[in-house]
TIMAR-256444 format. One record per atom (N, C-alpha, C, CB): residue in three letters; x, y, z. Coordinates in steps of 0.001 Angstrom, whole numbers, padded with zeros to 6 digits, always signed. Glycine has a CB too. Layout:
ALAXYZ/...
***
This chain:
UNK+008652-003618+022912/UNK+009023-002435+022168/UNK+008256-001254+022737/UNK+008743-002610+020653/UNK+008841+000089+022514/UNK+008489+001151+023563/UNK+007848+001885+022322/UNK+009852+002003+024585/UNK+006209+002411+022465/UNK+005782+003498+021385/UNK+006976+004594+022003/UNK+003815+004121+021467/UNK+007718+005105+021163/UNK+008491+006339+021352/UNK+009221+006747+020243/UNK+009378+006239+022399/UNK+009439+007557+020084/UNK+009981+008491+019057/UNK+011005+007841+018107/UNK+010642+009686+019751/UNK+011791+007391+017440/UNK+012789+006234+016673/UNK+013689+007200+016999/UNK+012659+005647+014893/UNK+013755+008814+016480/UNK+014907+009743+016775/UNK+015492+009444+018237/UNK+014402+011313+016670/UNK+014976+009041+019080/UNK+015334+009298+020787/UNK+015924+008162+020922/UNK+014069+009500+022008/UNK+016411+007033+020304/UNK+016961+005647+020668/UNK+018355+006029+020317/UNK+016318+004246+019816/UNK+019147+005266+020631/UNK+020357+005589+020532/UNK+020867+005341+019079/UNK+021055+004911+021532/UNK+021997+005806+018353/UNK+022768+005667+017288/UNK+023311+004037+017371/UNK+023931+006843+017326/UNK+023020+003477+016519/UNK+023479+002004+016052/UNK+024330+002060+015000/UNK+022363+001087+015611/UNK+025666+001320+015400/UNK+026798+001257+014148/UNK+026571-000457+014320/UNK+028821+002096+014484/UNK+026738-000901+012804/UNK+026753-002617+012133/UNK+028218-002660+012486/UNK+026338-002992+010097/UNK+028894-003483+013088/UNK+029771-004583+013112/UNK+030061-005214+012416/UNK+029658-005227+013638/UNK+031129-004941+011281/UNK+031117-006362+010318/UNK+032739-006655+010559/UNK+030597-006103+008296/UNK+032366-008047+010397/UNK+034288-008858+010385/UNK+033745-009991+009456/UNK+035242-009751+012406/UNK+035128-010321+009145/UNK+035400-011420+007773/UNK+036620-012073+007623/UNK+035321-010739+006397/UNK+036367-012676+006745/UNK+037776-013605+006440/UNK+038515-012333+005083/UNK+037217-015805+005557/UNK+039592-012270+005359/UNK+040359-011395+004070/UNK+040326-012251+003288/UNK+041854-010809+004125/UNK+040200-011481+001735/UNK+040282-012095+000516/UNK+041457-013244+000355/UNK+040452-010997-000455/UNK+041533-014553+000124/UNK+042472-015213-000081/UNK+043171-015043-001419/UNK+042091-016328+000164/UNK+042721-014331-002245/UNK+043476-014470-004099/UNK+042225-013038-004786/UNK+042979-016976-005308/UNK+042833-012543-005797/UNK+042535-011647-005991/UNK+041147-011867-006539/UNK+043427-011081-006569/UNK+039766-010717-006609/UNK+038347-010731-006658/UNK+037718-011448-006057/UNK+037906-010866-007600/UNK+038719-012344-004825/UNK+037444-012810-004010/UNK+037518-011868-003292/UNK+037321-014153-003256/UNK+035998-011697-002556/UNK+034779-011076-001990/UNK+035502-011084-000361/UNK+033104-012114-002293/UNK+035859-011933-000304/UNK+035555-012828+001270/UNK+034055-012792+001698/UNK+036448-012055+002722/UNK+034070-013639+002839/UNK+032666-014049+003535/UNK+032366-012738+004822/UNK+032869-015921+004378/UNK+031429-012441+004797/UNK+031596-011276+005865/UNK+029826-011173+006788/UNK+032085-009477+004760/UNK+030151-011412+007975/UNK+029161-011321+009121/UNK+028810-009956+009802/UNK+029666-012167+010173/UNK+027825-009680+009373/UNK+027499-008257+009916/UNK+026739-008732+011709/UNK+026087-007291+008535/UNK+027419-008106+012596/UNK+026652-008262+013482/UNK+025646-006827+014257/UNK+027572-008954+014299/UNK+024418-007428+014992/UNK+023871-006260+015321/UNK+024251-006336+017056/UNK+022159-006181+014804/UNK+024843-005137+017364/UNK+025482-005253+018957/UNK+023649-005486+020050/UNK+026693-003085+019481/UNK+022839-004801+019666/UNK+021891-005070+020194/UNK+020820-005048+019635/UNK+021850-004597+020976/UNK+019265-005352+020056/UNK+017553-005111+019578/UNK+017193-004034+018823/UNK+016582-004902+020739/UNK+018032-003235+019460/UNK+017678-001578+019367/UNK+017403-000873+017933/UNK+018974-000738+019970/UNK+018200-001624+017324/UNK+018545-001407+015999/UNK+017137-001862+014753/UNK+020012-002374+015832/UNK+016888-002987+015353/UNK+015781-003574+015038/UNK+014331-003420+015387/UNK+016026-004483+015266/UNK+014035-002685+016246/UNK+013019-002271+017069/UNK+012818-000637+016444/UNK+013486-002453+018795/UNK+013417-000211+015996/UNK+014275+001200+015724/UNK+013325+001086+014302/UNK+016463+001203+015615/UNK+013677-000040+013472/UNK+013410-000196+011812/UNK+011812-000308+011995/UNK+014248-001799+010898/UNK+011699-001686+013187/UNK+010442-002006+013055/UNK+009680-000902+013379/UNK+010115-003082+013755/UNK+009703-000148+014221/UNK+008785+001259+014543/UNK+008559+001877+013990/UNK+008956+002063+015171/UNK+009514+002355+012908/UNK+009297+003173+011882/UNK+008851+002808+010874/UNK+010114+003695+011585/UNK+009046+001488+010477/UNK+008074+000743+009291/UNK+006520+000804+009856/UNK+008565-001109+009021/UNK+006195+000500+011170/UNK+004685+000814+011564/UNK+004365+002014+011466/UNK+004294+000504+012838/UNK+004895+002985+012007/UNK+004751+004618+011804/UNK+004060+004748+010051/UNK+006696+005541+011991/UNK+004792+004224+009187/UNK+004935+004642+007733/UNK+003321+003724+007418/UNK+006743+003980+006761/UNK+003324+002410+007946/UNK+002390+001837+007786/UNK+000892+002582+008112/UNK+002710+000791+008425/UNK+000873+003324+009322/UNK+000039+003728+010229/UNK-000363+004862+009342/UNK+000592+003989+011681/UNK+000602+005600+008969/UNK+000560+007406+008186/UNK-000714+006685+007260/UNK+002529+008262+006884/UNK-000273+005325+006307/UNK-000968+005050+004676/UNK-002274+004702+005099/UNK-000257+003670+003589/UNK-002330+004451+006481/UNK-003598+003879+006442/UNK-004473+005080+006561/UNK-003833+002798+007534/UNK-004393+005921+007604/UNK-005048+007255+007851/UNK-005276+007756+006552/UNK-004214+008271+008708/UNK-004319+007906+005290/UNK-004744+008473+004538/UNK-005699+007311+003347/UNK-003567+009299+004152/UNK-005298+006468+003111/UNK-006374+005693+002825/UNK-007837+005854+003469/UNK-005930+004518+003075/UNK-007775+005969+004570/UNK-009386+005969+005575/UNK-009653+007311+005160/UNK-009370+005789+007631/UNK-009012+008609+005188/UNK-009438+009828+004772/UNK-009794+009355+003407/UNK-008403+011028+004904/UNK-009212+009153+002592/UNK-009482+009317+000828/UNK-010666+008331+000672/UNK-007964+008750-000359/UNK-011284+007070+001458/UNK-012623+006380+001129/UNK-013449+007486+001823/UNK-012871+004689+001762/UNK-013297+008335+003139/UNK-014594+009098+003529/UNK-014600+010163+002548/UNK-014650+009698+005084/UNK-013671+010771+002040/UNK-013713+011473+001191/UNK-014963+011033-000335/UNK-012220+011529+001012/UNK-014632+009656-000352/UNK-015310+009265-001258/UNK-016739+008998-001539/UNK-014845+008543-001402/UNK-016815+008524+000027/UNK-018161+008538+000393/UNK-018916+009968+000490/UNK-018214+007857+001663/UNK-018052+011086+000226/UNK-018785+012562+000589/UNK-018812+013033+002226/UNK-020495+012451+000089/UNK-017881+012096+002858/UNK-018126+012738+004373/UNK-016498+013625+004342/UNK-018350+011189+005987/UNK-016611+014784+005112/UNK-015314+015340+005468/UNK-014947+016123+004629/UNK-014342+014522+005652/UNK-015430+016698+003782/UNK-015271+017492+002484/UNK-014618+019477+002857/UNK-017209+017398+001662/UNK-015243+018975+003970/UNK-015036+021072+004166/UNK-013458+021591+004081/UNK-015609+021793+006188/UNK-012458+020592+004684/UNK-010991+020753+004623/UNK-010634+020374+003052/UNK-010189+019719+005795/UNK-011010+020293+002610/UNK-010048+020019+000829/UNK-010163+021462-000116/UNK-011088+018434-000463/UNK-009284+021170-000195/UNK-009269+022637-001395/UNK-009852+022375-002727/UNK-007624+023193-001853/UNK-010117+023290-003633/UNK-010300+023201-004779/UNK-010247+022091-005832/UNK-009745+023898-004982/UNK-008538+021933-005667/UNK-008091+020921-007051/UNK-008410+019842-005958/UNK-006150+020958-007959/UNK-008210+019705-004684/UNK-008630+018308-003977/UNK-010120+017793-004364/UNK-008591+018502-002280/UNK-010747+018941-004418/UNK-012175+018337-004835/UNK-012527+018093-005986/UNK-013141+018998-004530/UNK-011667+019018-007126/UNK-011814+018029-008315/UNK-011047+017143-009053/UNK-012124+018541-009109/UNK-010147+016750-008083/UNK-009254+015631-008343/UNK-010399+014574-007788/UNK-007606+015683-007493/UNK-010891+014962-006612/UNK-012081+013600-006096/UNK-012984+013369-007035/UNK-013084+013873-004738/UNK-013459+014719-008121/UNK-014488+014164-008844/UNK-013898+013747-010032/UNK-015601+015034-009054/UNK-013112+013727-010595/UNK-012535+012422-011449/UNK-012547+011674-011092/UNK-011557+012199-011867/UNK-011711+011151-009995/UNK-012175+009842-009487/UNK-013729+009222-009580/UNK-011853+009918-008129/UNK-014067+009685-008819/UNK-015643+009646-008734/UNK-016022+009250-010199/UNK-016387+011201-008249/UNK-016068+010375-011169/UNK-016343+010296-012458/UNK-015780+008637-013230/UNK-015593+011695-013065/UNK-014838+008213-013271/UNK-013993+007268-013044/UNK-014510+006145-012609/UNK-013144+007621-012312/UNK-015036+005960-011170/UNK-015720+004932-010509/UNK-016855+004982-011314/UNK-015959+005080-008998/UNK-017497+005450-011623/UNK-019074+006034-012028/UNK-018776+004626-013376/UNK-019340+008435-012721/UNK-017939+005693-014389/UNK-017608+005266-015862/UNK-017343+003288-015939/UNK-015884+006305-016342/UNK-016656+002894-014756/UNK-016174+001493-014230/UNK-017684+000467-013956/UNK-015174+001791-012560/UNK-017942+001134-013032/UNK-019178+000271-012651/UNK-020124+000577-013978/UNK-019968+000781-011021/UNK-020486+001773-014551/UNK-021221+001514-015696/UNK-021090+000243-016589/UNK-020995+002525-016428/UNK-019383+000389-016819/UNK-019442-000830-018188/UNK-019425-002002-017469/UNK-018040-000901-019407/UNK-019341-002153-015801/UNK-019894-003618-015578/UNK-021060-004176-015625/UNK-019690-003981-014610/UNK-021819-003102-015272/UNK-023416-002900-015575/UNK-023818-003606-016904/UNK-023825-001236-015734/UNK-023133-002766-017456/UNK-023838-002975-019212/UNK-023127-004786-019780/UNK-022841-001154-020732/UNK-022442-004978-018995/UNK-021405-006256-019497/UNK-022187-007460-018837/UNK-019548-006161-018827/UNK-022773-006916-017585/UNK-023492-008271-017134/UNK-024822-008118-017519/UNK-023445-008612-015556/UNK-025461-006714-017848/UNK-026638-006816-018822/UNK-027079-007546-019900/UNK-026717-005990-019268/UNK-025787-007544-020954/UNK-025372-008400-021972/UNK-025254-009900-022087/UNK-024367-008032-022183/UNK-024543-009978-020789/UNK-024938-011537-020000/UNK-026167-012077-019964/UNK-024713-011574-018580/UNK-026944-011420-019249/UNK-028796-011905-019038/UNK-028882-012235-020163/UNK-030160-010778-018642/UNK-028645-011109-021151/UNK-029452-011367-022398/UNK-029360-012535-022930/UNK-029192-010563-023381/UNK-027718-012756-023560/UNK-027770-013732-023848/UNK-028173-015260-022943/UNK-026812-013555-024318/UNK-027997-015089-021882/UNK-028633-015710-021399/UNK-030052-016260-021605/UNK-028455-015289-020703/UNK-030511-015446-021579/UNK-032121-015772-021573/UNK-032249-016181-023230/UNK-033281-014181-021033/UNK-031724-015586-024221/UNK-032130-015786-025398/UNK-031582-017692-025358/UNK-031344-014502-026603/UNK-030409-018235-024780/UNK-030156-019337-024432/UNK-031250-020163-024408/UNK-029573-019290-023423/UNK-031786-019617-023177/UNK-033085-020722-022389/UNK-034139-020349-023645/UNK-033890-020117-020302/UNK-034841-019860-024230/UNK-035928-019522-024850/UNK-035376-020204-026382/UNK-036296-017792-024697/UNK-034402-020965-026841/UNK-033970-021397-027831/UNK-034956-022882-027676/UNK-032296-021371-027855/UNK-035557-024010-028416/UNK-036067-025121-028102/UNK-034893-026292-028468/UNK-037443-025224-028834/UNK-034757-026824-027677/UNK-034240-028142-027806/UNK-034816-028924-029030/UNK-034517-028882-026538/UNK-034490-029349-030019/UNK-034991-030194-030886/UNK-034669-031776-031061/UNK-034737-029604-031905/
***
């Protein structure tokens, strides 16, 4: 497969033939054929393209998160990040406090005497 543009490949028309309906609401059976790769190579490229775009912006939006790269975002970009942020903050708190709660009881467990 060629990195190149999907627009620059040629126009692909589907081929379909079938059996005609024998009695009325049947469907018939019908075979779509693809005349060549092209067509398919065409989809697949552009599904990577789309793939490729989400990732970049995924990788921007964690450095973002981390605080690197900040000078290009505007305003509401930056306080849309600090909700988030705020958000993450609020998340990990109540796991904090949930496995805090854990120890405890925990320990009050062990410090109980066997009788």
């Amino acid at each position: 497969m060629h990195a190149q543009d999907p627009r620059a490949l040629p126009k692909m028309q589907l081929q379909c033939i079938g059996n005609k309906p024998t009695r009325q609401g049947d469907i018939g059976s019908f075979e779509c054929l693809i005349p060549n790769q092209n067509f398919v190579e065409m989809s697949s490229y552009q599904e990577y393209l789309k793939l490729k775009a989400r990732v970049e912006v995924l990788q921007r939006s964690q450095r973002n998160l981390l605080g690197e790269d900040l000078g290009p975002l505007t305003t509401k970009e930056l306080q849309q990040l600090e909700m988030s942020l705020k958000q993450i903050r609020s998340t990990k708190e109540q796991m904090l406090q949930e496995a805090n709660r854990t120890l405890r009881r925990k320990k009050l467990v062990v410090k109980i005497p066997f009788g």
